[in-house]
N, C-alpha and C positions, 0 to 999 in steps of 0.2 A: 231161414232164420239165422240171425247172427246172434251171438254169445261170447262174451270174452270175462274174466276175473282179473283184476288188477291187485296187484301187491305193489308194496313199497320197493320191492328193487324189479319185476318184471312181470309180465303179463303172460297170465298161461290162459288155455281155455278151457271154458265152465266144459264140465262133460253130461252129453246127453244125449240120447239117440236121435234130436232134431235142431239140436243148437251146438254148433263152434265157431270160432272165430277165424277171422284174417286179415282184420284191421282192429287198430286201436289208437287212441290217443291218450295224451295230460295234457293238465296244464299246460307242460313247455314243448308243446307240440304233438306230432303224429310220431307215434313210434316204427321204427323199421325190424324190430325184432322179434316181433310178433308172430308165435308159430302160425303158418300158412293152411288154415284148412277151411274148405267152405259146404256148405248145402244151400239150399235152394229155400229162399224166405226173404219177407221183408221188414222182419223185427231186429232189432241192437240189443244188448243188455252188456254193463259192466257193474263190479261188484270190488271193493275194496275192504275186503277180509281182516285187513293187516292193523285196524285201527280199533278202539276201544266202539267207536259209532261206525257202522258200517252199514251205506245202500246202493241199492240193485235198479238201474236205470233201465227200463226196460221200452224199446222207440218202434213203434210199425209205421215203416217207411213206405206204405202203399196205398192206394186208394181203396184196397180193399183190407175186411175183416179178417182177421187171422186167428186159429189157436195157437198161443205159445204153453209148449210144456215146459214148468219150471224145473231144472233139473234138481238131478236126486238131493246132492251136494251139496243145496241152496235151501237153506230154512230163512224163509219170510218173515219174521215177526208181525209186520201190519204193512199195509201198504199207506201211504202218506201225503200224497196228492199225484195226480193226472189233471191232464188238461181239459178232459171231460167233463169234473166232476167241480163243483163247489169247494167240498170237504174231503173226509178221506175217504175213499174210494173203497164198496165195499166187496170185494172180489175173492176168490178163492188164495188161498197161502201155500197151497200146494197144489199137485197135480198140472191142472189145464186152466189158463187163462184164457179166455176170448178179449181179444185187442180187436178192435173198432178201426175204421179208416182214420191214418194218419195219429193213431191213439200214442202218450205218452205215459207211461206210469214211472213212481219212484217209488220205492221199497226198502224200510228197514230191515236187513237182515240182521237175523240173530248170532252173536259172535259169543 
């Protein structure tokens, strides 16, 4: 599982006993200054905090079904669409998400 937080000047990683980061991107590219750390998973998630609207992109890059724990640090407001669902996606806001093969979700977090 990958996890990363984005701010307006640098990317730090979400903390969590099953998600950090080692890659990230903007806009104006892939960044190179992203603290280096990895575990074993095939979910994405970034979060930009630094903004009055702020969400949580959260990507399972597998064929198969995953739990992501959403870390502590990270209050959900509602989730807002996936690519599974129609409308908004009615999933848990904290704890344990089950992601689906290949599942995408977006998530307002609460700032």
């Amino acid at each position: 599982i990958f996890a990363f937080k984005r701010t307006s000047a640098q990317i730090s990683p979400a903390t969590s006993a099953t998600n950090t980061a080692n890659t990230a991107s903007t806009a104006e590219g892939p960044t190179t200054d992203a603290p280096a750390t990895s575990t074993t998973g095939p979910a994405a998630t970034a979060a930009n905090k630094d903004e009055p609207q702020a969400f949580l992109t959260v990507l399972n890059f597998s064929g198969d079904d995953v739990d992501w724990a959403i870390p502590d640090d990270v209050e959900i407001a509602q989730w807002v669409a996936g690519n599974y669902t129609a409308g908004q996606p009615a999933l848990a806001t904290s704890g344990v998400v089950a992601l689906r093969a290949w599942e995408g979700l977006l998530g307002e977090v609460a700032v």
